[in-house]
N, C-alpha and C positions, 0 to 999 in steps of 0.2 A: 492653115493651122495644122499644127501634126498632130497623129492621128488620129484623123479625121475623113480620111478617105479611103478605108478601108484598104491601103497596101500593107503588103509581106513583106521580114526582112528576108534574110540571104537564107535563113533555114524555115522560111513559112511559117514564120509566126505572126503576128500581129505586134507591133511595139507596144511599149506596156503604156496604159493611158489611153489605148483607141477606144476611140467611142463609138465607133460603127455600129458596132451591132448593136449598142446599148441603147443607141440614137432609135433603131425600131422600135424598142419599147415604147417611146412616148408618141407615138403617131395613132391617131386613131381611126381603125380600117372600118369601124361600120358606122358612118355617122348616123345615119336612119335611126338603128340602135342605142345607142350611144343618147339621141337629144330626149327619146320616149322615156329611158332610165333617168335623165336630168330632171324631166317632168313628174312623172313618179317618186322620185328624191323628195321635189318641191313639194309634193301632193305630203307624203311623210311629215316633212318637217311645219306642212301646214297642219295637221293634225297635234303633232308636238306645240305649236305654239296655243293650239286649241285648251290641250291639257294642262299648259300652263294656266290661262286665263280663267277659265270655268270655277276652278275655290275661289277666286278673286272675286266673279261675276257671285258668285253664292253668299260669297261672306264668312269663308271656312277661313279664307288667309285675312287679314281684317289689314284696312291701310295704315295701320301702323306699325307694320314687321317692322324691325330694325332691319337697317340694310347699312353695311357699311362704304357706301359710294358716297354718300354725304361726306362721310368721313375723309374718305380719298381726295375729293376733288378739294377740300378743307386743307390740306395735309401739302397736296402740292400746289395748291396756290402761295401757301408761305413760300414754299423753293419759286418757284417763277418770278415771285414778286423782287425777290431778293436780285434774278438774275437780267427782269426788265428794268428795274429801276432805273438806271442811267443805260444808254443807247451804246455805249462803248464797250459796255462789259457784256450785253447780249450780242452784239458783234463777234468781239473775241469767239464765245461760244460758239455761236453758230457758223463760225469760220473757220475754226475746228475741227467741229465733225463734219465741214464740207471738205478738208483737208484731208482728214483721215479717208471721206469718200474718193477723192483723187488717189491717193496715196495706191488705193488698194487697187483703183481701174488700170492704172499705169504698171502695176504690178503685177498682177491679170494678164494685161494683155501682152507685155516683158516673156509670161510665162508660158503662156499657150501658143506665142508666134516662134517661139525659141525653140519652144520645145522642153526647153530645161525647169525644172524643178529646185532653185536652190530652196525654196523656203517650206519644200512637203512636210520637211520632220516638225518644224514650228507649228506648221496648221493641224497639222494631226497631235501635237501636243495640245491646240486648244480646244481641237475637239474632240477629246477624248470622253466626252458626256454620251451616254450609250443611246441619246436619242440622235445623235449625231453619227452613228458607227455604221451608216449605209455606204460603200464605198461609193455614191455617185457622189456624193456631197466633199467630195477631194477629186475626183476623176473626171465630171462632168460640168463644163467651164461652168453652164451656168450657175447651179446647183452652187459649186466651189464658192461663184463671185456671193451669191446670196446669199450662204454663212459665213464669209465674211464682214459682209454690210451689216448680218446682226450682231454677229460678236461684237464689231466697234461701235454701233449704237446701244448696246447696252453698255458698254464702258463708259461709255460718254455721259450716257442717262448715270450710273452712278459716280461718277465724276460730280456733277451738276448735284446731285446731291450731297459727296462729300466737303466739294466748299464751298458751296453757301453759307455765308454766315448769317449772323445773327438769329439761329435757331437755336432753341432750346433741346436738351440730351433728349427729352422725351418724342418732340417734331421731329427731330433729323431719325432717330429709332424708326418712328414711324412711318416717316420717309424712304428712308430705305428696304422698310417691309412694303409698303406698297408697289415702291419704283420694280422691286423685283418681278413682284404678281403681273405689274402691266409687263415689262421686258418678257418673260414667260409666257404672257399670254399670247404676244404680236411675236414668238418664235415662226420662223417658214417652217417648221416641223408640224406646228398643228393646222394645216391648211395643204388641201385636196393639191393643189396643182403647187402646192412649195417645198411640197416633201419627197425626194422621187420615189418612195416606197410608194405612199398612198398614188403618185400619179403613174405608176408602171400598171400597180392592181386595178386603177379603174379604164386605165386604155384597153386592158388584157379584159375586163367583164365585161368591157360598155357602159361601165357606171352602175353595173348592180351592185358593186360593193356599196355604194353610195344609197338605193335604195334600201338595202339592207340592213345599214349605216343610220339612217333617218328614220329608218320604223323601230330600229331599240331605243332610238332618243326618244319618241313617244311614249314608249312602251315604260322607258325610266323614268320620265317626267310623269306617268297616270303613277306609278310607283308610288312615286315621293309625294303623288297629290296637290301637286304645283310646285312644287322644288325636285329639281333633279337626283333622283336617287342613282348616283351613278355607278354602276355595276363595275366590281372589282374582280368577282368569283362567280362561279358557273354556280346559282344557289340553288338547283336543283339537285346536287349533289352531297348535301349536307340536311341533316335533321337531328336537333336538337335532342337528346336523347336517348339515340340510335348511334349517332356515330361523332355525334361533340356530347361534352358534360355524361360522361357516361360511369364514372366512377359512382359501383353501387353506394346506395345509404337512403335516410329516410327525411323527412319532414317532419320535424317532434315539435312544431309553434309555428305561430303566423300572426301578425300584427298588422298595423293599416299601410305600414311602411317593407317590410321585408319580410320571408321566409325564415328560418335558422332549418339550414339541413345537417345532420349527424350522419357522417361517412362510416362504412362497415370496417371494423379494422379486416387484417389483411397476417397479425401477428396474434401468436398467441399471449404476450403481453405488452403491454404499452404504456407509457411514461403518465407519473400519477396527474402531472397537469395537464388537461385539455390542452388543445390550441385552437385559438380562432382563428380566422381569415375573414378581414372588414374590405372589400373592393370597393372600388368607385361605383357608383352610383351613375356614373354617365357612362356607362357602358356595362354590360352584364357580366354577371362573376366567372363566366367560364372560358376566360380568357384563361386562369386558373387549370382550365380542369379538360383542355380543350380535346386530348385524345389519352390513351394510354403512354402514350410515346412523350407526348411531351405534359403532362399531367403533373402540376405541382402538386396538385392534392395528394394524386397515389402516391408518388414520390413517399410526400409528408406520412400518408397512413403506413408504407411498408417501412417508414423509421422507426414505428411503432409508436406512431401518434394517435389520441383521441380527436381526428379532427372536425370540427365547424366550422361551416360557411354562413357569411351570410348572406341572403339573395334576396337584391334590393326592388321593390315593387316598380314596374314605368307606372311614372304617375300622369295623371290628367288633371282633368280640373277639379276634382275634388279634392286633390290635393295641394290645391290652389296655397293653403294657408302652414300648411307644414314648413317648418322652421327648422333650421340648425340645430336649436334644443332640442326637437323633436327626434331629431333624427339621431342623437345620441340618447335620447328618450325610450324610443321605440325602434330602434335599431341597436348599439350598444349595449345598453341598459338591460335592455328586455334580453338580448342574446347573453350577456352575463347571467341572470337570471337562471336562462333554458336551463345553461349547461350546468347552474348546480343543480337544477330538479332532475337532469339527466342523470347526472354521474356522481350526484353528492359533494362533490368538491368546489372548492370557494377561489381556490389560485389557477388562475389562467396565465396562457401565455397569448401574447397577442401580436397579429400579422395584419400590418394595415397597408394597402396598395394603390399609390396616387394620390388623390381625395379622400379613397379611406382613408389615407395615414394621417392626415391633413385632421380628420375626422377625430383619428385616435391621438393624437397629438393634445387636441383639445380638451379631451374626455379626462386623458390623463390629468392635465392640471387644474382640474376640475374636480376630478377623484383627489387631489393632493389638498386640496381646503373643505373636502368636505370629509377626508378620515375614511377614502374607499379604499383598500386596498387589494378588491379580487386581481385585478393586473401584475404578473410578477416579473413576468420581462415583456417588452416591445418591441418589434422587428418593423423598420418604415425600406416600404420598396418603393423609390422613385416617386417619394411623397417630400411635398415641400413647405414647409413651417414658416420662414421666412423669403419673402417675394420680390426682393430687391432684387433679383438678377432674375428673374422668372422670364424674360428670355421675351420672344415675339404675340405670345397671349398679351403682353401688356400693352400692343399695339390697340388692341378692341374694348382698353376698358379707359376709360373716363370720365369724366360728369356728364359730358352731352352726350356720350354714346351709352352711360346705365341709365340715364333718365329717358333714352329714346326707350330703350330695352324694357324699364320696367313699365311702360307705355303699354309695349306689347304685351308682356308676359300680365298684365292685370286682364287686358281685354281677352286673353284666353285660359290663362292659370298654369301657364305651363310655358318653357322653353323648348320648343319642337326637335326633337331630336336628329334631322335634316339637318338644324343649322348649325348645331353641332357640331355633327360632324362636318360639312362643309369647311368650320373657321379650322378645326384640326387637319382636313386636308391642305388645307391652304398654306399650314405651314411649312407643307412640304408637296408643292403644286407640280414640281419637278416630276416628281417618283408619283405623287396618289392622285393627280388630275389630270396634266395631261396627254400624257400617254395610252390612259384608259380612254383619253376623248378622240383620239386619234385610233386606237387601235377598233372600241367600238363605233364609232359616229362615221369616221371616215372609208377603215378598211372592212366594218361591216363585221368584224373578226366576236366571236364568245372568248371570255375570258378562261383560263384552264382554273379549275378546280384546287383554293385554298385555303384551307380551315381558317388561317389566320385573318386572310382577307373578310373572310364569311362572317367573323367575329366581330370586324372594324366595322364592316356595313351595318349590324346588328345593334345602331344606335338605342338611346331609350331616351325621354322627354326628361328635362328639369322642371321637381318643381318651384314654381314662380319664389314662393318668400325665403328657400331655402339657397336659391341662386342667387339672389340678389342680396343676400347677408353673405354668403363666400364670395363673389365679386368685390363690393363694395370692401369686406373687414380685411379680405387680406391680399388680393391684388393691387386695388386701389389705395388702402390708408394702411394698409400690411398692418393690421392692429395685433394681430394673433403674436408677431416677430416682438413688437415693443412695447407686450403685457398693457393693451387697453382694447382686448375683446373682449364682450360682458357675454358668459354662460349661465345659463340658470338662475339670469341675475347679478351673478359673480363676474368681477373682473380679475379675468386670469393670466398666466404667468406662465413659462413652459420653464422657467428655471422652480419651478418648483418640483417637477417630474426629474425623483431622484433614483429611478428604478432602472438596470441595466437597458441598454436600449444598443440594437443591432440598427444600422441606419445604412441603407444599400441607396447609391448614384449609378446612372449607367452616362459613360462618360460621352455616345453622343445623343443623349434626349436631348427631343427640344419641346417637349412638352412640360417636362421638368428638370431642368438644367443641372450638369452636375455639380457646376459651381454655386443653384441657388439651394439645390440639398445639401452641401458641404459649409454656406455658411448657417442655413437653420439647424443643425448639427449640433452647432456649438452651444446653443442656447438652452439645451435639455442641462440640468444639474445634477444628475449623475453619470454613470461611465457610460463612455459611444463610441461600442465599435463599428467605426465609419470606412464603408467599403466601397471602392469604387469600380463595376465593369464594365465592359465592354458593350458596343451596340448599342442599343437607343431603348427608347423608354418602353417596347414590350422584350425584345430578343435578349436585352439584357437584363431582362428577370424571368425570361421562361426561355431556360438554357439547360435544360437537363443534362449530366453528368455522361450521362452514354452516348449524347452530336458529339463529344469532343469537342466542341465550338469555344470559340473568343476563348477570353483570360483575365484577371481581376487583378486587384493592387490591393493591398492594405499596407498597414503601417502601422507600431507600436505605439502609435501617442494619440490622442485625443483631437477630433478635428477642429484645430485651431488656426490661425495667422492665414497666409493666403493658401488659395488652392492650388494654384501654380506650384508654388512650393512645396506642398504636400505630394504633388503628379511625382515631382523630379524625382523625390528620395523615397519613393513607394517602392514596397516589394511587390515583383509579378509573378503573377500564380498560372500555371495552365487552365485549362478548363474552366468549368462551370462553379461559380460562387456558393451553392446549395449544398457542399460537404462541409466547407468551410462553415456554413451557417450553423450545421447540424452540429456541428463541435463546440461552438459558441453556445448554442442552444443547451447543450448533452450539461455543460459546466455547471451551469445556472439550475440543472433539472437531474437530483440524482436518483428517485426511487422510482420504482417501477411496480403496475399494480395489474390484475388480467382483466386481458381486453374486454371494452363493453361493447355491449352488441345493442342497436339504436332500437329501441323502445322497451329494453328490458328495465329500464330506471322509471320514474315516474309521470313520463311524457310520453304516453303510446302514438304511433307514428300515425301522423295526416295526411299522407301519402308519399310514393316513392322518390328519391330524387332521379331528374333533378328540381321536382317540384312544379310548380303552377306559375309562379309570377316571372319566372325567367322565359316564359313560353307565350307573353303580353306580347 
């Protein structure tokens, strides 16, 4: 085979593709060493499996967690059935990908007896996925042969799911959300001896990376308290406080559900309407607010805004029974409220993000039959209204999978914030699982320090009645989209919400899809300026003006007809969406009054921000 036996050409070089020296690296010179660290591993990962079991053994995790493997093994049993059913058509298949496996041995071996390379530039086009970018996985035959074998068995695995018939839009969806997870999972990149990075680093320690590897698995799984809390960011480097959410202001209310904090202005005058900011609830508000640098808050206060937050309590089980209504009750409600006893003023503008918006979407047409009208514009960040294209969440929600769910969440009062996040890693297992499971478990490696990451991990619990009313009304029977969700009793309508409305997509969420926020758009009945940018569903709303980062689209007309068509004839803008907002905003908001300073109004402050409940 060439080179492979470490000769020189005519100028003492080594030909390009030797493997010589490269071949050292996987040899293991101290076995002694070497089997004591595998034992040591063992001993690790027996401990890790200890911490898993132990809330189980107690009755902290109770046998009724939803788990979505029922699901799975449900999901592809329809694909197999379709493709056992007659003996000829699983044939074809599995003759196949036993063809494609020839295909590629013959090609292989074509290439490394030759010598020649016709197909580098093809393979290095397929793998151009950056857990694939180690040069041995093209240079070293076997490495080469073995992402080969996956590639084509993942193709294969989504072949087999794209025709299979007789499935239904929603099984084959969720078919091919799971076929991915498994293809992902059974990657040679996440295993010790299939990856040659993790296999160079543990010939080169003797396997200490591996025990090193196995005691942060323990260390995450006592974490997470029998769910794997898996470490994204170095979280010793970050404190709430100190060096995230740091943007001064106070605590002027508190309720059973959230904080309202009141930011210091930053100007010596400020525009006569407040602005709120309603965040999601499944993760804390200072994703918002996360540094000076990238702070939409300050941003917002040095435009010369009055602004509020609100900061949503992690609930337990006492919050077992809080509701939807409630939480426009004693979140919304009560935050309209504050800010007229803060600042005297009755006209708000309002910023709702994700689920807030989702939140303030409802409130809105809820305030439209009942004659409220402190709301005077609405700004939705990567909030969706209607959930017909709501994208791979819709894989987790059904009859049999919310009635496992509400199973659990009654026997505890809450949706634990682990699982959470987990189903939001999942949708992107690629990039947020396994690479962190490779870099810490395998190479034993700490993650380098990032506010962002720090934030994702920064889960908080759902509670139970409040989850299973958004689930159920508007993933599942999307009732909020086709005016029969009942609020306060009321069944409401979003074509009644006739007040300007700023409606922001970031075009690659996949959390909230920019196609499923572009057709809930349409359903507000007054004007929507509907804006589409870049990045995905944090970076394309926390894009401050001074990264110079991504670029946005608008368009003069009203988000109507399809989205694709909307994409084509969009104008693109450099930068950051947040001037454009301001100008939008500026239209709607002309007078200006001096700035208020938080607790000089009639709500003396309850303490500093960024408060208490975001520190649960």
């Amino acid at each position: 085979m060439a080179g492979t036996n470490g000769e020189v050409n005519d100028k003492g070089e080594k030909p390009e593709g030797s493997t010589a020296e490269s071949a050292e690296a996987y040899i293991v010179r101290d076995p002694q060493a070497f089997a004591m660290n595998v034992a040591r591993a063992l001993e690790n990962l027996g401990r890790a499996a200890s911490e898993w079991l132990a809330p189980r053994e107690r009755g902290e995790i109770p046998p009724t967690s939803a788990s979505p493997m029922s699901d799975l093994v449900r999901t592809m049993s329809d694909v197999a059935e379709y493709w056992m059913a007659e003996p000829k058509r699983s044939i074809e298949a599995q003759t196949h990908l036993l063809s494609s496996y020839f295909d590629i041995w013959q090609q292989s071996l074509s290439q490394y007896s030759s010598g020649q390379d016709d197909t580098k530039a093809q393979e290095r086009a397929q793998t151009t996925h950056k857990r694939f970018a180690d040069e041995a996985w093209q240079t070293n035959p076997f490495f080469d042969l073995l992402q080969k074998i996956y590639f084509a068995t993942a193709a294969w695995a989504e072949k087999m799911v794209s025709e299979a018939e007789g499935l239904d839009e929603k099984t084959r969806q969720k078919a091919r959300f799971y076929m991915r997870q498994v293809t992902e999972a059974i990657s040679p990149a996440n295993f010790a001896f299939t990856n040659p990075q993790v296999f160079r680093e543990t010939v080169a320690t003797s396997g200490a990376n591996l025990v090193k590897g196995m005691a942060q698995l323990a260390e995450d799984m006592a974490a997470g308290n029998g769910n794997i809390k898996l470490r994204q960011t170095d979280y010793s480097k970050f404190v709430i406080g100190q060096n995230l959410a740091v943007t001064p202001g106070k605590v002027i209310a508190r309720s059973q559900l959230c904080e309202i904090i009141q930011y210091t202005p930053s100007t010596e005058t400020v525009w006569k309407e407040p602005l709120l900011i309603i965040p999601p609830w499944i993760n804390k508000f200072y994703i918002l607010d996360l540094n000076a640098r990238k702070s939409f808050v300050k941003w917002c206060v040095d435009q010369g805004h009055s602004v509020f937050m609100i900061s949503w309590v992690n609930p337990d089980s006492r919050h077992a029974d809080k509701s939807w209504d409630d939480y426009i009750e004693e979140g919304i409600q009560f935050a309209l409220d504050s800010i007229k006893q803060a600042t005297g003023e009755n006209d708000v503008n309002a910023v709702g993000y994700c689920i807030g918006g989702t939140l303030l979407a409802s409130t809105l047409a809820l305030h439209a039959q009942t004659s409220d009208h402190r709301i005077k514009t609405a700004t939705f960040l990567a909030a969706q209204t209607d959930f017909t294209h709501a994208g791979d969440l819709k894989v987790f929600i059904d009859e049999q999978q919310l009635a496992a769910l509400d199973v659990h969440m009654k026997a505890v009062g809450y949706l634990d914030g682990a699982i959470m996040a987990s189903v939001f890693n999942m949708l992107r297992a690629s990039d947020l699982v396994w690479p962190y499971v490779v870099d810490n478990y395998l190479r034993g490696a700490q993650p380098p320090p990032f506010d962002l990451l720090y934030w994702n991990s920064d889960s908080t619990r759902v509670a139970a009645a409040n989850h299973s009313f958004y689930l159920r009304n508007c993933y599942l029977e999307n009732n909020l989209a086709e005016g029969r969700m009942k609020v306060a009793g009321k069944v409401i309508k979003l074509s009644d919400v006739t007040i300007p409305a700023y409606d922001l997509a970031a075009r690659e969420d996949h959390i909230a899809p920019a196609k499923s926020v572009f057709t809930g758009a349409a359903l507000f009945g007054g004007p929507v300026e509907f804006v589409l940018s870049a990045s995905g569903h944090i970076a394309g709303v926390v894009n401050p003006p001074d990264a110079g980062k991504y670029q946005y689209w608008t368009r003069n007309l009203s988000p109507e007809g399809d989205f694709d068509d909307w994409q084509q004839s969009a104008d693109a803008h450099k930068g950051s969406w947040w001037p454009h907002w301001q100008e939008w905003l500026a239209s709607h908001n002309t007078q200006q009054v001096a700035a208020r300073i938080p607790g000089e109004g009639a709500l003396p402050p309850l303490c500093d921000a960024p408060g208490t409940y975001v520190l649960e």
